[in-house]
C-alpha positions in Angstrom: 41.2 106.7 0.8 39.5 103.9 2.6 36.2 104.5 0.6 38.4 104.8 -2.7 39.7 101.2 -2.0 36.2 99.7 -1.5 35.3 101.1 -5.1 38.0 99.2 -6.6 37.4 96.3 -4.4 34.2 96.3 -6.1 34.9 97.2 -9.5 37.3 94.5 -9.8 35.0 92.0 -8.4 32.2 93.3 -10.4 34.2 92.6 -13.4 35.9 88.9 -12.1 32.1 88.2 -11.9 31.1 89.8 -15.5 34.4 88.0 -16.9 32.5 84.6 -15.2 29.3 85.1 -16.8 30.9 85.7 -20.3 32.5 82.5 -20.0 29.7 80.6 -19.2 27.1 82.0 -21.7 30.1 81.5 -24.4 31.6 77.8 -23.4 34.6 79.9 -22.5 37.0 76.8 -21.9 40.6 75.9 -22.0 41.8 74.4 -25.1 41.6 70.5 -25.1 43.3 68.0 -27.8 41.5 67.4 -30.9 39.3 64.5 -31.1 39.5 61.6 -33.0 37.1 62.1 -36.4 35.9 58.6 -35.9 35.1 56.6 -32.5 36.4 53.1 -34.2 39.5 55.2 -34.9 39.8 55.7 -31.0 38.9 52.5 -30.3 41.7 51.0 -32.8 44.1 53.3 -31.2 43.9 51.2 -27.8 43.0 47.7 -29.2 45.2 44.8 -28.3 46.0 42.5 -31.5 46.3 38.5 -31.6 48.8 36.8 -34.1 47.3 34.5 -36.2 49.3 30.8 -35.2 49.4 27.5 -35.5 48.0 25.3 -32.6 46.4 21.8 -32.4 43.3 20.9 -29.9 40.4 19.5 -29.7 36.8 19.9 -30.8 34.6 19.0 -27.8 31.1 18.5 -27.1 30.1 19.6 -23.1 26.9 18.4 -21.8 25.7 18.1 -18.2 24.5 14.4 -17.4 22.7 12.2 -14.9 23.7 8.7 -13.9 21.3 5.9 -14.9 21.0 2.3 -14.5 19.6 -0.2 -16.5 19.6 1.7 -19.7 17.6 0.9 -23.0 19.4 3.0 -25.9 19.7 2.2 -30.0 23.1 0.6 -31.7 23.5 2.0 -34.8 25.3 1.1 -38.2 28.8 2.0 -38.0 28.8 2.1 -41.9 27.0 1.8 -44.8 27.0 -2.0 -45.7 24.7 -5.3 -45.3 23.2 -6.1 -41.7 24.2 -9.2 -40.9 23.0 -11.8 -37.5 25.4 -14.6 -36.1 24.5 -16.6 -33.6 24.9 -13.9 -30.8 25.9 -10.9 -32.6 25.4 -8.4 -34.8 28.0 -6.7 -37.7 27.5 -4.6 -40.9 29.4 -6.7 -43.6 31.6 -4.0 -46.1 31.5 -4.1 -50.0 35.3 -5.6 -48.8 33.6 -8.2 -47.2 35.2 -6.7 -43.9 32.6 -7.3 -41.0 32.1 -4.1 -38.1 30.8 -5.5 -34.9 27.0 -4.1 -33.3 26.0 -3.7 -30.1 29.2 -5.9 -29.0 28.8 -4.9 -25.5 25.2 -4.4 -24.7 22.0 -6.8 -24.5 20.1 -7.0 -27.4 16.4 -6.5 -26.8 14.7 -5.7 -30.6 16.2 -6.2 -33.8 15.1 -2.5 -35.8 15.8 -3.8 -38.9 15.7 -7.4 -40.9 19.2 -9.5 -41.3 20.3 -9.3 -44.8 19.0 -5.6 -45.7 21.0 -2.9 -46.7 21.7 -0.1 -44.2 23.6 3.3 -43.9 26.1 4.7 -41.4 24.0 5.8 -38.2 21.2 4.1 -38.9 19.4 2.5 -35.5 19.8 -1.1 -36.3 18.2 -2.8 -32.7 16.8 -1.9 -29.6 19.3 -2.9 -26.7 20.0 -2.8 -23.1 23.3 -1.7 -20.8 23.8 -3.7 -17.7 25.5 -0.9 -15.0 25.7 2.0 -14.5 25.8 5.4 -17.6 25.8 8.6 -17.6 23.0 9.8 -19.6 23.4 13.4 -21.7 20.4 15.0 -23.5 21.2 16.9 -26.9 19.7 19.7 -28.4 19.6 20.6 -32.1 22.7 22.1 -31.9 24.3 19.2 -30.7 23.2 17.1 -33.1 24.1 19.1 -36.1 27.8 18.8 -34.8 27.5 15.6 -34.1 26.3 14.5 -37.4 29.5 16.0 -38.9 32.3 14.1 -36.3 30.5 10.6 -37.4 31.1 10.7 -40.9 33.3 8.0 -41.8 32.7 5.9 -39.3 33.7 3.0 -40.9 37.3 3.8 -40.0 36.1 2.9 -36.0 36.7 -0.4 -34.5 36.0 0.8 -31.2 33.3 2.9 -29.5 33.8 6.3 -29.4 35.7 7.9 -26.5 34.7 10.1 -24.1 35.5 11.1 -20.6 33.1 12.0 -17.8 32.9 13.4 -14.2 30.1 12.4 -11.2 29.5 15.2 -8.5 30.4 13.8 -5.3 32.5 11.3 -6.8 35.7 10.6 -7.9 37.7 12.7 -10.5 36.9 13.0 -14.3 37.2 9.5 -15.8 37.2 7.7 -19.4 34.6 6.0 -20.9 33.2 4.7 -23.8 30.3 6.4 -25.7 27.7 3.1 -25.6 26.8 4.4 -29.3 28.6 7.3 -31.4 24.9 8.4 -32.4 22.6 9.6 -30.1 19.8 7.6 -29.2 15.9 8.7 -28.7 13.2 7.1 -27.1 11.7 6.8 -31.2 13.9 4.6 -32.8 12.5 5.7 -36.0 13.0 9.3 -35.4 16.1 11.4 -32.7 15.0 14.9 -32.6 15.6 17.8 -30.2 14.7 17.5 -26.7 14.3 13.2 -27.5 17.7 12.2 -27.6 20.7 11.7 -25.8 24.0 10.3 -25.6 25.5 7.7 -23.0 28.8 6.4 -21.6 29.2 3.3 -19.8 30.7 4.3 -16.4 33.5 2.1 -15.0 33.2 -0.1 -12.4 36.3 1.6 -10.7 34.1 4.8 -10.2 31.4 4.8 -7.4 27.9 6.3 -8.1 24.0 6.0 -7.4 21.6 6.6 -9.9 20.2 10.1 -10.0 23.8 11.7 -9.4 24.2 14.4 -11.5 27.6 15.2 -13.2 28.8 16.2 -17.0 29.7 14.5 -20.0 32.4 15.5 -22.1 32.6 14.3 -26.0 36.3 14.7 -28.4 34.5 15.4 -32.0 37.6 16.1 -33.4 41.5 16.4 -33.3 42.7 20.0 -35.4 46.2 18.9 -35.0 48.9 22.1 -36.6 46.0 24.5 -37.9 45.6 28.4 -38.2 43.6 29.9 -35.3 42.8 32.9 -33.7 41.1 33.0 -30.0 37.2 33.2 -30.8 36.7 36.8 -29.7 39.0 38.0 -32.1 36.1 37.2 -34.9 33.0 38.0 -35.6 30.0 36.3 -37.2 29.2 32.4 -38.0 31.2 29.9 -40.1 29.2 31.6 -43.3 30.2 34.9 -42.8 33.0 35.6 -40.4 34.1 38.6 -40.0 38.2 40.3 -38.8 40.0 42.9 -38.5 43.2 42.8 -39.7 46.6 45.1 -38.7 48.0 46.0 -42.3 50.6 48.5 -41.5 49.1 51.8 -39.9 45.8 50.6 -41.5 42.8 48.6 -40.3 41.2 46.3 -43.0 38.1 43.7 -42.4 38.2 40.5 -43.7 35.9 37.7 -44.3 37.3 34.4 -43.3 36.6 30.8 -42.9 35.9 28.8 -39.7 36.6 25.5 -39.0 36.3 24.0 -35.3 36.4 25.4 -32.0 37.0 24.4 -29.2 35.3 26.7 -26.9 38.4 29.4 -26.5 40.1 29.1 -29.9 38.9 28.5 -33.5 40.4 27.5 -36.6 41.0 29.8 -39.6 40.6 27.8 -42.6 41.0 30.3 -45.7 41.3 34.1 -45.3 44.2 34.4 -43.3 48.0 34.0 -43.1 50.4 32.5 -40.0 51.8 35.7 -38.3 48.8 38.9 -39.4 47.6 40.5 -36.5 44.1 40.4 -36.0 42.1 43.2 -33.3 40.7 42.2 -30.4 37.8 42.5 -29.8 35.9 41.2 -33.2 34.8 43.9 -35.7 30.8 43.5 -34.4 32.6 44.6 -30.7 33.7 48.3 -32.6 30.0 49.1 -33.7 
């Protein structure tokens, strides 16, 4: 009896084991939920949407600075017009026969160009010299390009531009004026990468040695009640941007327009209406 109940012992192990092996050699599995047919499908499935809406900010260029002293730097034209010399100063005279001040608060060193000839807007007019203290903010070619699109129509300016800026080791972020809207380069005939820079006059208020190292912070432009969408919600350049827009229970990509950014949002110029819901991440983050 006892020898009987070893046999089966062993049968049915030999057949657990057999029952095993089967499985293994055939991918004997439990039944699982279908798949999606498509990964973006799957990826749609569990994407969080942003609503396209209305904001205003800023456009602002960030660039880390150092604080000089004794600066030389260019004043440009603020305008196309005819360069005109007073006794002591410097203004580009409009075809209205309205006259926009140069160089107003900085030392004039060199005159660039003669009295009397015709200039454009940006155009580095004399060689001159800021008394104090600046912060000092190399560009690249990047920065330039977007600077050369916030200082079109300057003639609307009667003051320098604004800007704020922040010493390490100092006090707080303050305000202070751009000592030129165009950068300046050690050239006065040429600014190119790596050549030029941008400076604000820091205030006296604000306690600092040369060689301090801090950041300079530039408002290109105001976007005040525009579409936007937070920038990793789109994909691609201001050519050829790219969405993906919620249109019911379907997915469609959309080319769309850019305008500025700010860093963490971007404006949405043609392509899109207030209130669609755009996937997040961008379409080129589901490839």
């Amino acid at each position: 009896m006892a020898a009987r109940s070893v046999d089966s012992a062993r049968a049915l192990g030999s057949a657990v084991a057999a029952m095993l092996l089967g499985c293994l050699l055939s991918a004997c599995i439990a039944p699982s939920a279908p798949p999606y047919a498509d990964d973006a499908e799957a990826s749609e499935a569990t994407l969080m949407t942003e609503t396209v809406e209305r904001r205003t900010f800023d456009t602002v260029l960030s660039l880390p600075a150092t604080v000089v002293s004794g600066m030389t730097f260019q004043v440009t034209a603020p305008a196309s017009g005819s360069f005109v010399e007073h006794d002591d100063t410097l203004a580009v005279r409009l075809g209205s026969g309205r006259e926009l001040p140069v160089g107003a608060r900085a030392r004039i060193e060199r005159l660039l160009v003669e009295p009397g000839a015709e200039v454009v807007a940006g155009l580095p007019l004399a060689e001159a010299v800021h008394d104090g203290f600046a912060l000092r903010a190399p560009v690249t070619g990047e920065d330039l390009l977007r600077l050369a699109a916030s200082t079109e129509g300057l003639a609307d300016l009667d003051v320098p531009g604004r800007a704020e800026g922040e010493v390490l080791g100092s006090s707080g972020p303050f305000a202070c004026d751009l000592v030129d809207p165009v950068p300046s380069s050690a050239d006065p005939a040429l600014v190119q990468e790596g050549d030029s820079f941008l400076a604000c006059a820091i205030p006296a208020s604000v306690r600092v040695l040369t060689g301090m190292t801090g950041q300079l912070v530039v408002t290109l432009a105001t976007h005040e009640d525009v579409l936007s969408l937070p920038l990793e919600a789109v994909a691609g350049t201001i050519d050829r941007a790219r969405v993906s827009v919620r249109e019911g229970d379907e997915i469609v990509e959309r080319e769309v327009t850019l305008g500025g950014s700010n860093g963490y949002v971007v404006e949405i110029v043609d392509g899109l209406r207030e209130g669609d819901e755009v996937l997040v991440p961008s379409p080129s983050l589901l490839e």
